[in-house]
C-alpha positions, 0 to 999 in steps of 0.5 A: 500500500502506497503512503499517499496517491496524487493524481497528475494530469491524466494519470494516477501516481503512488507515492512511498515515504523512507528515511534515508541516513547518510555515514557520519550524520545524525539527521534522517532525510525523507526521500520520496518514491513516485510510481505511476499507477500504470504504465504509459509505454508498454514495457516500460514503468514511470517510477523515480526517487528524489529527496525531500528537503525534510529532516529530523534526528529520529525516523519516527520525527521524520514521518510525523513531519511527513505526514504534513506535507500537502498533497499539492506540493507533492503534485508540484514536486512530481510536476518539476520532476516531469518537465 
């Protein structure tokens, strides 16, 4: 099951949350992973990661901040990615 479904234009994407600790750091990032709903050429699936500027000392911090983010600016992050 995704975190969160955002619809963009004409098509569906899904939208997983990790957190993501770099060697010699205390903070967790948040990355995001989009993965269209279906597939827009056959054989071939639209999925991508990218970081969010999100950061915390504890995972748990980390996804309660995520849990904040509206779901335009993930539309307006999936729409810079595509373009």
């Amino acid at each position: 099951m995704s975190w969160r479904v955002i619809a963009h234009g004409d098509q569906v994407w899904h939208v997983d949350a990790v957190a993501e600790r770099h060697a010699n750091t205390s903070a967790w990032q948040l990355v995001l992973s989009f993965r269209a709903a279906s597939e827009s050429l056959p054989g071939r699936r639209r999925s991508f990661w990218t970081p969010y500027p999100l950061e915390a000392t504890s995972k748990s911090s980390l996804f309660i901040q995520a849990e904040r983010i509206p779901d335009a600016a993930l539309s307006q992050l999936l729409a810079e990615r595509l373009s």
